[in-house]
MIVEX-923961 format. One record per residue (C-alpha): z, y, x; residue in one letter. Coordinates in steps of 0.5 Angstrom, whole numbers, padded with zeros to 4 digits, always signed. Layout:
ZYXA
...
END
This chain:
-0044-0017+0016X
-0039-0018+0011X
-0031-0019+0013X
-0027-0024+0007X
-0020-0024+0005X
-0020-0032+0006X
-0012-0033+0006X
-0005-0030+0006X
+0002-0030+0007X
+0007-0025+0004X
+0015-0025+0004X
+0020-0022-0001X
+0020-0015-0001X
+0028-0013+0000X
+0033-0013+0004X
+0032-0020+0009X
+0036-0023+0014X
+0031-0024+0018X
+0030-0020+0023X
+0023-0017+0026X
+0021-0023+0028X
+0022-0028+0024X
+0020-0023+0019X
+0012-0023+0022X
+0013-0031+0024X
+0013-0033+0017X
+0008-0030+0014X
+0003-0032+0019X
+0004-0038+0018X
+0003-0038+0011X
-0003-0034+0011X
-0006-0040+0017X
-0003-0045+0012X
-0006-0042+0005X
-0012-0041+0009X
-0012-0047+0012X
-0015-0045+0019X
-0012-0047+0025X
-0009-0041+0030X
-0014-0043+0035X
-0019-0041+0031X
-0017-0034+0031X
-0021-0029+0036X
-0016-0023+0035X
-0011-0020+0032X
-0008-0014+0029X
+0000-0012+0027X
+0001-0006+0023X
+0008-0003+0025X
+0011+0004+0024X
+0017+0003+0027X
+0020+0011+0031X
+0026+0007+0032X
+0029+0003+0027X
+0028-0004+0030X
+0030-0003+0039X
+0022-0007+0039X
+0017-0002+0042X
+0012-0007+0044X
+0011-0012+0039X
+0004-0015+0039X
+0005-0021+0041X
+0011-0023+0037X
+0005-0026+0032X
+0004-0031+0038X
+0010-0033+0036X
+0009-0036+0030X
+0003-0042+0033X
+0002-0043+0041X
-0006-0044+0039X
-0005-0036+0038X
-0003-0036+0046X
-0009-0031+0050X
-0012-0030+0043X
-0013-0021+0044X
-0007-0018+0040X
-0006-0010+0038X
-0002-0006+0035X
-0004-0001+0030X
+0000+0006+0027X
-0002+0011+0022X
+0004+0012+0018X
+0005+0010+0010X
-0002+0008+0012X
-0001+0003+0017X
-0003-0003+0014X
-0010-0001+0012X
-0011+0002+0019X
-0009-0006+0021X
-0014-0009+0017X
-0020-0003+0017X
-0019-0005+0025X
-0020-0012+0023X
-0026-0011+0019X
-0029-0006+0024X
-0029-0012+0029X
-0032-0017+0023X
-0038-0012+0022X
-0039-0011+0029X
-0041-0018+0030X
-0035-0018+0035X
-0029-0022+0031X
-0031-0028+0027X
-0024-0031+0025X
-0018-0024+0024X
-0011-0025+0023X
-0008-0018+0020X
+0000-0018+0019X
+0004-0011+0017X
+0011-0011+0018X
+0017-0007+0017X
+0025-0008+0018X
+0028-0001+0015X
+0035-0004+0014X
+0037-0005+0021X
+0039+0003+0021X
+0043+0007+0016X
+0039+0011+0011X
+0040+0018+0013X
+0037+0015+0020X
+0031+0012+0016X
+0030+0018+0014X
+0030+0021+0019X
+0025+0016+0023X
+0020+0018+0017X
+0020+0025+0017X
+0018+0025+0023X
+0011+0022+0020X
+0010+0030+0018X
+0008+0035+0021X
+0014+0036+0027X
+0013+0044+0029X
+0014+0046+0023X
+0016+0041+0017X
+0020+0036+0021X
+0024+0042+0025X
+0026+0045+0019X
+0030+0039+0016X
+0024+0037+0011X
+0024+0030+0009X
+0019+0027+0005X
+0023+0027-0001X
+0023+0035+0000X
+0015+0034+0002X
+0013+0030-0005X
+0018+0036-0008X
+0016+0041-0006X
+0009+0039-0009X
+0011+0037-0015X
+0014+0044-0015X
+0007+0046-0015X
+0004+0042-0019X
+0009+0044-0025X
+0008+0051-0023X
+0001+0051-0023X
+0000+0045-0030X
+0007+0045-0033X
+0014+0042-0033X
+0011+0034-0033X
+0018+0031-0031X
+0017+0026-0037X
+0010+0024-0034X
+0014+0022-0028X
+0019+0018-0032X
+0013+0015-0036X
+0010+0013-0030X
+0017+0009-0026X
+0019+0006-0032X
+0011+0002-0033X
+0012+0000-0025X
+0019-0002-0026X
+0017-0006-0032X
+0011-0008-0028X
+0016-0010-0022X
+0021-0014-0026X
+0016-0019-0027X
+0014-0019-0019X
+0017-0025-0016X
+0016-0021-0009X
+0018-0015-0011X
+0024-0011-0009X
+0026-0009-0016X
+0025-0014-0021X
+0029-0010-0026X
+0025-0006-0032X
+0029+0001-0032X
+0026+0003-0038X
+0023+0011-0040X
+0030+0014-0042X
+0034+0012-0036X
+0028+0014-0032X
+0027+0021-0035X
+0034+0023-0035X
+0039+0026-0030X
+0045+0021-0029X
+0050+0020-0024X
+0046+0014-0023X
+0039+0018-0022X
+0041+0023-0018X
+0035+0029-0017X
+0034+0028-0009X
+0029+0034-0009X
+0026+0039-0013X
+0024+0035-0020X
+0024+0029-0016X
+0030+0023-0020X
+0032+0017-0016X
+0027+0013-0020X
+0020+0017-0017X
+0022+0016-0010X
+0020+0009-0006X
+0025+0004-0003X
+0027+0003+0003X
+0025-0004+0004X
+0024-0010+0009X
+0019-0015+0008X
+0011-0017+0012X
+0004-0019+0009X
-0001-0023+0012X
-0008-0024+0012X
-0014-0028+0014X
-0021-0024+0014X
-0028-0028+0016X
-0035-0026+0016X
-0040-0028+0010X
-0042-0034+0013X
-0036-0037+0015X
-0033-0035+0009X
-0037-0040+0005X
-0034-0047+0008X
-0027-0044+0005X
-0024-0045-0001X
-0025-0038-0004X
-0026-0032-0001X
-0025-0025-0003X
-0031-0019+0000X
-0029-0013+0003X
-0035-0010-0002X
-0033-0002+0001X
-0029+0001+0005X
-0028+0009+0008X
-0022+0012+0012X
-0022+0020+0010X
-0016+0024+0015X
-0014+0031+0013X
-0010+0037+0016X
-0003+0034+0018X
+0000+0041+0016X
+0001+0042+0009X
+0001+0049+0010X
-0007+0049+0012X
-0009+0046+0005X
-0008+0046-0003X
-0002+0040-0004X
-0004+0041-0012X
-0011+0038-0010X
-0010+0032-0006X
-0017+0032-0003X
-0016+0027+0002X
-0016+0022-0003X
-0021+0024-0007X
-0026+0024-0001X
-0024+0017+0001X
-0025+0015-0007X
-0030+0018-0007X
-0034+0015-0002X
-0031+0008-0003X
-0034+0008-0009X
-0041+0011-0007X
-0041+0006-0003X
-0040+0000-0006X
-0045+0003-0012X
-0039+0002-0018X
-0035+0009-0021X
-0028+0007-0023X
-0029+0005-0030X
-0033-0002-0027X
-0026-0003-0024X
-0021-0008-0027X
-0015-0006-0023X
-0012-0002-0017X
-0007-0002-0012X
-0006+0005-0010X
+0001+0009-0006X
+0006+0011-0011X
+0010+0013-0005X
+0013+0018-0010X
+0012+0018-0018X
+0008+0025-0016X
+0004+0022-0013X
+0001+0016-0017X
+0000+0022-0023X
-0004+0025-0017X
-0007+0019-0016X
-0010+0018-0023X
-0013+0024-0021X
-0017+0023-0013X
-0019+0017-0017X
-0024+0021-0023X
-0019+0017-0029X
-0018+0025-0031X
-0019+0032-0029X
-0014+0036-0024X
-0008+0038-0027X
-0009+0033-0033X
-0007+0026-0030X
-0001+0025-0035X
-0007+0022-0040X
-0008+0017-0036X
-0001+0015-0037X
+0000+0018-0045X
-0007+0014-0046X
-0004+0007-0044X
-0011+0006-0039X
-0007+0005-0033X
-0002+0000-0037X
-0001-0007-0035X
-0005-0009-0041X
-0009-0003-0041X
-0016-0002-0039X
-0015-0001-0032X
-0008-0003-0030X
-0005+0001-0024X
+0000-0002-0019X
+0001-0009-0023X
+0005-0011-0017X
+0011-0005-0019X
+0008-0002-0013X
+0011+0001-0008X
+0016+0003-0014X
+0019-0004-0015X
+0015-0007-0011X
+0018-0004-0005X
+0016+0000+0002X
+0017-0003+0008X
+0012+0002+0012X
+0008-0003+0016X
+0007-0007+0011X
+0005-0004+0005X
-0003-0004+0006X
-0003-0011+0008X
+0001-0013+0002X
-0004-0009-0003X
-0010-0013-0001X
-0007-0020+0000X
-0005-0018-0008X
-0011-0015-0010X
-0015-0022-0007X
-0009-0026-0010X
-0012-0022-0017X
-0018-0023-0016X
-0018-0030-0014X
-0014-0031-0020X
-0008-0033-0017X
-0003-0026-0019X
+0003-0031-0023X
+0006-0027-0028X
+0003-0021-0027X
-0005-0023-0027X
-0010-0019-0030X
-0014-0023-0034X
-0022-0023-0032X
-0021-0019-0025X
-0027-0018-0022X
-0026-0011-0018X
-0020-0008-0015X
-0019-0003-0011X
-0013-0001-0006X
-0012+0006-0004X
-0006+0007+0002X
-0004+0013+0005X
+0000+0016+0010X
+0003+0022+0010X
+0003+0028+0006X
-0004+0026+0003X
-0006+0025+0011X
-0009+0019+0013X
-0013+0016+0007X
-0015+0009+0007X
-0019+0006+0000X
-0023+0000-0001X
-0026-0004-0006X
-0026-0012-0006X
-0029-0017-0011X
-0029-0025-0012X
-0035-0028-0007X
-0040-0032-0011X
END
């Protein structure tokens, strides 16, 4: 059995009035109506929500219930695995579709990271490191992506004009995003230069190669093969592998990225494809660095070399395989819960050719690939337009 992205809803990334509720009942019930299924229709759902304290809602499940009473008794489970969050949402929802388990699944990601100032936002994510060691020693996740451009740059050269490249296509990319929390195109020099406005924050990491801190929530709804041929369009989950590493960085080579190119690896060996039969991928550009070592889990070039996949124009909205049209987390913003959701409900809006303005012409293969942590929980998948 196959699980189908049949509707979706997705709020503007930013900073919202909305409050955590609000937040997850809008969207659900765009992605009901653009799906146009009934809630009671739904046999179970499934909320991503990172949360550690940055809203007082520590139980928050059947807050989904609040958006339809047709959703009341329906099973509803909250899910969390860091950054990854979103995809270990709707991974859960497919399992249970190709279980024979689930027919009909509502999948909704959501973050509220406003409600809290920044320095406890930061606080709250670097707890998603490795406690007893990183987080005890005040490292935050920009000191974690630092540190590994650190060793990246010691290892294969000074590649900060690399990351400039790469903030500045996903600026560009973002600020023709409506739903994006950073619709403005920064251009390569200010990205590539130190200024009162671009502060570094770690290591050689500027303002421009961290994520967003942002609210927002996306939704989707998934059915099995059979229903999803009485819809108006489907999207199929061709393939899908979640590949987990060590929680400690110290445990592994943080220059090698090997959680994502296993979980790569796999999702393309079981979909029956390589990367170049791709059209585009969404992928977690957390921070700059790690969009460069991306290209590399991905095969789009050898360790060491990813600056070609930039320096080339491959991975450039009207290259061949454009990577996070979106703006990505970059522009698009990183409201944690969130971001796996968002990234399938955009690529099955690309795939059913309804991306707007930032549409890649002819897609017929996406990829997603979502992680948490320091390259930890990996979540990568394939999607394709059913017939």
């Amino acid at each position: 059995m196959t699980a189908c992205i049949v509707g979706w809803g997705h709020s503007r990334f930013g900073r919202s009035a909305e409050d955590l509720e609000g937040l997850i009942v809008g969207v659900t019930r765009a992605a009901l109506a653009d799906a146009g299924v009934a809630a009671e229709d739904v046999d179970a759902i499934w909320l991503g929500h990172y949360n550690g304290g940055m809203v007082p809602d520590g139980f928050c499940s059947s807050l989904v219930s609040q958006a339809d009473a047709g959703l009341r008794w329906k099973p509803a489970t909250r899910v969390e695995n860091a950054c990854a969050t979103g995809s270990a949402a709707v991974f859960s929802a497919i399992d249970a579709i190709d279980a024979g388990r689930v027919r009909v699944a509502l999948v909704v990601g959501v973050e509220k990271m406003t409600a809290v100032a920044g320095a406890e936002v930061t606080r709250v994510l670097g707890n998603a490191s490795y406690v007893r060691d990183e987080a005890a020693r005040g490292m935050t996740f920009p000191g974690l992506f630092g540190e590994i451009a650190e060793a990246y740059f010691a290892r294969y050269g000074d590649h900060s004009a690399t990351l400039a490249k790469i903030a500045a296509k996903n600026h560009a990319n973002g600020a023709r995003n409506p739903l994006a929390h950073m619709q403005k195109d920064l251009g390569f020099d200010y990205c590539n230069t130190v200024s009162p406005s671009n502060p570094l924050i770690a290591g050689p990491l500027r303002k421009t190669d961290c994520s967003l801190v942002s609210d927002g929530a996306a939704a989707i709804l998934l059915t099995d093969e059979a229903t999803a041929k009485h819809m108006r369009r489907a999207v199929r989950i061709r393939a899908h592998a979640q590949v987990n590493d060590f929680l400690p960085m110290s445990r592994k080579d943080i220059t090698a990225f090997e959680g994502p190119r296993r979980a790569l690896s796999q999702v393309f060996e079981h979909a029956g494809i390589g990367v170049h039969d791709l059209s585009l991928a969404e992928v977690h550009d957390c921070f700059t660095m790690a969009e460069l070592m991306i290209y590399e889990a991905m095969g789009l070039a050898e360790q060491g070399q990813g600056a070609r996949a930039i320096d080339s124009g491959l991975v450039a909205a009207g290259g061949r395989l454009p990577v996070n049209p979106s703006g990505g987390l970059k522009a698009k913003g990183h409201p944690i819960g969130a971001t796996g959701v968002s990234m399938h409900a955009l690529a099955a809006m690309q795939l059913c050719g309804e991306a707007g303005a930032i549409q890649v012409p002819g897609a017929s293969l996406a990829a997603v690939f979502n992680m948490g942590g320091s390259a930890v929980a990996n979540y990568a998948s394939i999607l394709e337009r059913a017939a």
